[in-house]
C-alpha positions in Angstrom: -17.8 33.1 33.1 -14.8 31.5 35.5 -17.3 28.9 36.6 -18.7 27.8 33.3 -14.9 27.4 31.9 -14.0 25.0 34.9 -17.1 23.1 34.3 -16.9 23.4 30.8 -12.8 22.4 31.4 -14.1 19.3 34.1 -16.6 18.0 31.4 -14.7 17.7 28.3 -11.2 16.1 30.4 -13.5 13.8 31.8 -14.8 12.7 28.8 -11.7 13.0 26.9 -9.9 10.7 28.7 -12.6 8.2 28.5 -12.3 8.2 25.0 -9.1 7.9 25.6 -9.4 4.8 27.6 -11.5 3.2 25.1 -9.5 3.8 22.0 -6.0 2.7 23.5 -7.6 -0.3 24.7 -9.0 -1.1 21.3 -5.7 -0.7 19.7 -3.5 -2.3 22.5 -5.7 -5.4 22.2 -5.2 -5.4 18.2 -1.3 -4.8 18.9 -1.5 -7.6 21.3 -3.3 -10.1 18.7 -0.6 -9.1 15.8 2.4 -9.5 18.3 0.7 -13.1 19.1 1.7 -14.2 16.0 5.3 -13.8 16.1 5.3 -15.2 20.0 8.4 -17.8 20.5 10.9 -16.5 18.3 13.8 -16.7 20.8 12.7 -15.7 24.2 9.8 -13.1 22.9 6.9 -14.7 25.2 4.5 -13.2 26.7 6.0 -10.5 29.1 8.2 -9.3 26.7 4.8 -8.9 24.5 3.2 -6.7 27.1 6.3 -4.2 27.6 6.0 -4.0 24.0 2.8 -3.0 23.8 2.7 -0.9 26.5 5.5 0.8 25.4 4.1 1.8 22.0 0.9 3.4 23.6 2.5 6.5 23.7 2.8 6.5 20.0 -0.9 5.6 19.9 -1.7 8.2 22.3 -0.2 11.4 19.9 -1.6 10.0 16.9 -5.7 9.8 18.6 -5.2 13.0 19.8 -7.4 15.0 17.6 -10.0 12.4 17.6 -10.0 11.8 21.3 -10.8 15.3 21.4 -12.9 15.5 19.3 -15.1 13.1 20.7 -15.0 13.8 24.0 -15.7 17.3 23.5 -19.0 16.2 21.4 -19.8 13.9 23.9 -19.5 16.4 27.0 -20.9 19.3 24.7 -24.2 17.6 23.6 -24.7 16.1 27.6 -24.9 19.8 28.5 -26.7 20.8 25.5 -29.6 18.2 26.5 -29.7 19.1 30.2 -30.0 23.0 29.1 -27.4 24.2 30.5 -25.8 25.1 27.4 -29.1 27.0 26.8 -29.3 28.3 30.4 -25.7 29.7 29.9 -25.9 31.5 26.2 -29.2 32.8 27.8 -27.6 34.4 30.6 -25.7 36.4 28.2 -22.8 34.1 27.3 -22.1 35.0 23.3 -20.3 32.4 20.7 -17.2 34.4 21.0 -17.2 33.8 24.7 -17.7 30.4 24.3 -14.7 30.0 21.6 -12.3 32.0 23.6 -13.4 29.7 26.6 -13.2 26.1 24.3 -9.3 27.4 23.2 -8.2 28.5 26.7 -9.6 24.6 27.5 -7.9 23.1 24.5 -4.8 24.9 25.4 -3.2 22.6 28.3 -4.3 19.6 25.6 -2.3 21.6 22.9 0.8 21.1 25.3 0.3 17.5 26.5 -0.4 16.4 22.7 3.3 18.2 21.9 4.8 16.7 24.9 4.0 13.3 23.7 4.8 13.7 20.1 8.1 15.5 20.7 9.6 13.6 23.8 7.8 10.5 24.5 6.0 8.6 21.6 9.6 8.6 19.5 12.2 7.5 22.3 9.3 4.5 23.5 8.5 3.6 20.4 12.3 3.3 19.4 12.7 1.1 22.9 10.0 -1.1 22.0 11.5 -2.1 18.8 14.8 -2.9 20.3 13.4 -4.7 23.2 11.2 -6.7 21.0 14.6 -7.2 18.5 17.0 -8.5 21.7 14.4 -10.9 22.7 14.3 -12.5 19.9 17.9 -13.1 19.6 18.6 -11.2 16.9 22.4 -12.1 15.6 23.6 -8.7 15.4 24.4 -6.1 18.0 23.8 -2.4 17.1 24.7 1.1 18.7 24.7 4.4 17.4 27.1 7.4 17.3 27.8 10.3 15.8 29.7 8.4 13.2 26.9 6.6 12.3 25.3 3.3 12.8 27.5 0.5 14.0 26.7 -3.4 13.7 28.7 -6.3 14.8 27.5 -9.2 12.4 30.0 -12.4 13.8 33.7 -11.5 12.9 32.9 -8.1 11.0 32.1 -4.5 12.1 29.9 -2.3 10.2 29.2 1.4 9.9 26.4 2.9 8.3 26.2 6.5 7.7 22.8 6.5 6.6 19.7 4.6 6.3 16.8 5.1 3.9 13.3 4.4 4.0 13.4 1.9 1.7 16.3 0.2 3.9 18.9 0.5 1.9 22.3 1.6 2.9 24.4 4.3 2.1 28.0 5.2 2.8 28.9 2.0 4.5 32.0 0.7 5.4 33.0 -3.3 6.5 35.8 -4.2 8.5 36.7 -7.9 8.5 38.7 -9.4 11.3 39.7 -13.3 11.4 39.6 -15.5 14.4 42.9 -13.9 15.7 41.1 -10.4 15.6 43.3 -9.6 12.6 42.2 -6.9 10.4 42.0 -8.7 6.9 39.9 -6.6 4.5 38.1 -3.2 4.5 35.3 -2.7 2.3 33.8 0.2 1.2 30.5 0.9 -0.4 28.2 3.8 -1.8 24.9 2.0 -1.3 24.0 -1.7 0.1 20.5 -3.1 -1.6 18.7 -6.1 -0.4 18.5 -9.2 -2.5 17.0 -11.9 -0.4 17.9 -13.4 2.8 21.4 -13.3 4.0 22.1 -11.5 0.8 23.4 -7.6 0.4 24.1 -6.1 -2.9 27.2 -3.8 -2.6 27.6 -0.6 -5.1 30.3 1.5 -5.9 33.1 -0.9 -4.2 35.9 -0.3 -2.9 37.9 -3.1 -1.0 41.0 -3.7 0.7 42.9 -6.6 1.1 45.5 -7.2 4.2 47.8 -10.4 4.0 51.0 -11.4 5.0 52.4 -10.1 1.6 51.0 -7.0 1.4 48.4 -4.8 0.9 46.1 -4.7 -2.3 43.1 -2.9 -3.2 40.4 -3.1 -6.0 37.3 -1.7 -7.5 34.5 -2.9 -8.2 30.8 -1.7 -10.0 28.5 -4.1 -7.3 29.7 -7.2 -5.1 27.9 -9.7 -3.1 27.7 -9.0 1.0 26.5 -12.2 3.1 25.7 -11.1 6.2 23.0 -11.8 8.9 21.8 -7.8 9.1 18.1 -7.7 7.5 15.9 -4.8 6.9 13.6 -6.2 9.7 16.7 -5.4 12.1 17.0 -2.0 10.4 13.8 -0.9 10.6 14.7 -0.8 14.8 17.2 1.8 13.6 14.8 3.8 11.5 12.4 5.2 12.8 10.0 6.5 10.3 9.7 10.2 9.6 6.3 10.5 11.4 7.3 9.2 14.8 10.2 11.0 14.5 10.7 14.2 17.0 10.6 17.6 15.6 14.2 18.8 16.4 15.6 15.3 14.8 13.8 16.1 11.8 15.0 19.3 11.6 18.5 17.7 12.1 18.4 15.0 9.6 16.7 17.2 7.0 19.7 19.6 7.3 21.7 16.4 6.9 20.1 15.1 3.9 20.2 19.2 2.3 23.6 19.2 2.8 24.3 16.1 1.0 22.1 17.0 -1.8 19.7 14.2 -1.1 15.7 14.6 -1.3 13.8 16.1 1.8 10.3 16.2 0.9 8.9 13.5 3.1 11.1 14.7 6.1 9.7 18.1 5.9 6.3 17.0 5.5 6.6 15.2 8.6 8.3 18.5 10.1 5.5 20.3 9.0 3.2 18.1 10.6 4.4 17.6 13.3 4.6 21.4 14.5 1.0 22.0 13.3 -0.7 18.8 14.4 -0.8 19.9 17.9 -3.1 23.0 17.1 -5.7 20.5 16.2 -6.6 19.7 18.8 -8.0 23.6 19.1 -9.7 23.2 15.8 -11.6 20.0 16.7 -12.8 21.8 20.0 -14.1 23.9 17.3 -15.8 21.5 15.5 -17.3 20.1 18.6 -19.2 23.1 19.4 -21.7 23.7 16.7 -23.3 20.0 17.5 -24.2 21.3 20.6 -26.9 23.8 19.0 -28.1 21.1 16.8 -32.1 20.0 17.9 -32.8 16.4 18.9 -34.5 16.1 16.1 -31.0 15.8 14.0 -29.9 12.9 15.9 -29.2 12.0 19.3 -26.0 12.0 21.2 -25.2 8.4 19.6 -25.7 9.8 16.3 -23.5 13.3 17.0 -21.0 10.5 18.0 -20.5 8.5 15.2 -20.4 11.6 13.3 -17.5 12.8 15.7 -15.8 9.6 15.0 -16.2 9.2 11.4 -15.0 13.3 10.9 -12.0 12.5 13.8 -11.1 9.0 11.3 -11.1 10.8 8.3 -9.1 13.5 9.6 -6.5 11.1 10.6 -6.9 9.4 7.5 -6.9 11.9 5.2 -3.7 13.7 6.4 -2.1 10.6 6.1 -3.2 10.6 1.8 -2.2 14.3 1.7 1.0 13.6 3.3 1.7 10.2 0.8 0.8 12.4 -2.2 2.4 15.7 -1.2 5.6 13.2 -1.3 4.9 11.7 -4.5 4.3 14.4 -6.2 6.9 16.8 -4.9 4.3 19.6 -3.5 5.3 22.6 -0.9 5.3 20.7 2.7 3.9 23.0 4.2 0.6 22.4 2.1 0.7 19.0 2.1 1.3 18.9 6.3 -1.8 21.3 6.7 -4.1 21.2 4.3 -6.4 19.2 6.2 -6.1 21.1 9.1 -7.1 24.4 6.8 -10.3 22.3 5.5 -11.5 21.2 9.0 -11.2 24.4 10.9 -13.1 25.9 7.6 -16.0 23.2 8.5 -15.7 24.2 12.0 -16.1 28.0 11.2 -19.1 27.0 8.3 -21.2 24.7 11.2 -20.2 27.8 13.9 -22.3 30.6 11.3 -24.7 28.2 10.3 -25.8 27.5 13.8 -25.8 31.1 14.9 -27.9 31.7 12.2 -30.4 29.6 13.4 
């Protein structure tokens, strides 16, 4: 049984990784074609291109997981299945809960790597890329972040941003105004910053002070007009959306947003998710298995593949919708971060009895 799990382990990595090597190509050639487009804004040419793609591999590589896996596993699965060896194996007195506990102990080490990227090094490269790709173009603003929030220097002003939304819009922000002489002349204060059009902020929930040689006044006002050269495309480097963020900041800024009385549902989906998308990897080992019992007759290995690949894509795919409508419609995270992975390891365990039966 040792020897069929380290050829069984040898065939699907093999094959894993070169479906691996297929798909990432595919998509680093499309994110090469779209970043084409935008080539010569500043000093974004062609090098800084490449790092940027490269860099957001890592992103691609957590995401294809399950469908690299998938795949390969079919691929290497149905190989043996056509040399017999499959056959030779279950005949020498191998049974299907063997060959589960085998395909698991297998998917395990894929389990971790999958985590590993998702947790520590899809977010931080994909946050990298964006700001690499931001500072080449010469982008008019310079940004760092602290404890105390995000900070922006837009020409003679500092900003600091407590929060930013999905949507891009602001909240909690404050703007300190500084002349030529680096004299503090006004600090505004805002509840929430919209954005009107280009160049153009709308302030809520104002609160400004003025500094002058006389004195010091202060007013209030319902909304007010903020020029400035910040733009959501410069935020969106700050943001990093809720599924490429890392568990334990999700965790973090979902406590954040409970403690302000602010809405979690789409951070916890993605918190949900992105503790239980690991472990599918194990169920589409699963899956994989039943298509090795399946007679020539039912289509060849092309035809398992596509199959593979159109089950892997609609996985992907559907979690997505679940995770869109779980929050739209307000439904338990939990449900809505693993209800796919409920119906696909239910398919895996209806194809697994069907083809014992046979």
């Amino acid at each position: 049984m040792k020897l069929l799990a380290r050829y069984l382990a040898r065939e699907i990595y093999f094959s894993v990784g070169l479906v691996f090597a297929a798909l990432l190509m595919l998509f680093a050639l499309l994110d090469l074609i779209n970043q084409l487009n935008v080539m010569g804004r500043g000093d974004y040419r062609l090098g800084y291109i490449l790092l940027f793609v490269l860099l957001t591999l890592p992103g691609h590589i957590y995401e294809l997981f399950p469908v690299a896996v998938l795949i390969g596993a079919i691929f290497a699965l149905v190989q043996m299945a056509t040399s017999s060896e499959l056959t030779v194996y279950r005949a020498s007195g191998v049974s299907l809960r063997q060959m589960i506990l085998t395909l698991l102990r297998i998917g395990a080490p894929l389990l971790v790597l999958c985590f590993i990227f998702g947790e520590f090094i899809a977010p931080p490269s994909e946050k990298l890329a964006q700001q690499i790709k931001l500072k080449a173009q010469n982008a008019q603003v310079n940004i760092k972040e602290f404890r105390s929030g995000v900070w922006v220097k837009d020409e003679g002003s500092f900003v600091n941003v407590r929060n930013v939304l999905p949507d891009t819009s602001l909240l909690n922000l404050s703007i300190y105004q500084f002349d030529q002489s680096y004299q503090l002349r006004s600090i505004t204060a805002a509840g929430r910053a919209s954005y009107q059009s280009e160049g153009l902020w709308q302030l809520e929930d104002v609160r400004r002070t003025l500094f002058a040689e006389q004195g010091t006044s202060v007013e209030a006002l319902p909304v007010a007009a903020w020029h400035t050269a910040l733009s959501p495309a410069i935020l969106n480097v700050l943001l990093v959306v809720p599924e490429q963020m890392s568990a334990w900041n999700l965790f973090q800024y979902t406590r954040h947003l409970a403690d302000n009385k602010q809405k979690t549902v789409r951070y916890d989906i993605a918190l949900w998710n992105k503790l239980v998308y690991p472990f599918a990897v194990l169920i589409m080992l699963l899956l994989a298995l039943p298509f090795s019992s399946y007679q020539r007759r039912e289509g060849g290995i092309g035809g398992k593949i596509f199959v593979g690949v159109v089950l892997g894509l609609g996985f992907h795919f559907a979690g997505r919708l679940f995770a869109n409508l779980g929050a739209l419609n307000e439904w338990p995270a939990i449900f809505s971060a693993t209800a796919m992975s409920w119906i696909f390891l239910g398919l895996a365990l209806t194809m697994l009895w069907r083809s014992e039966r046979r």
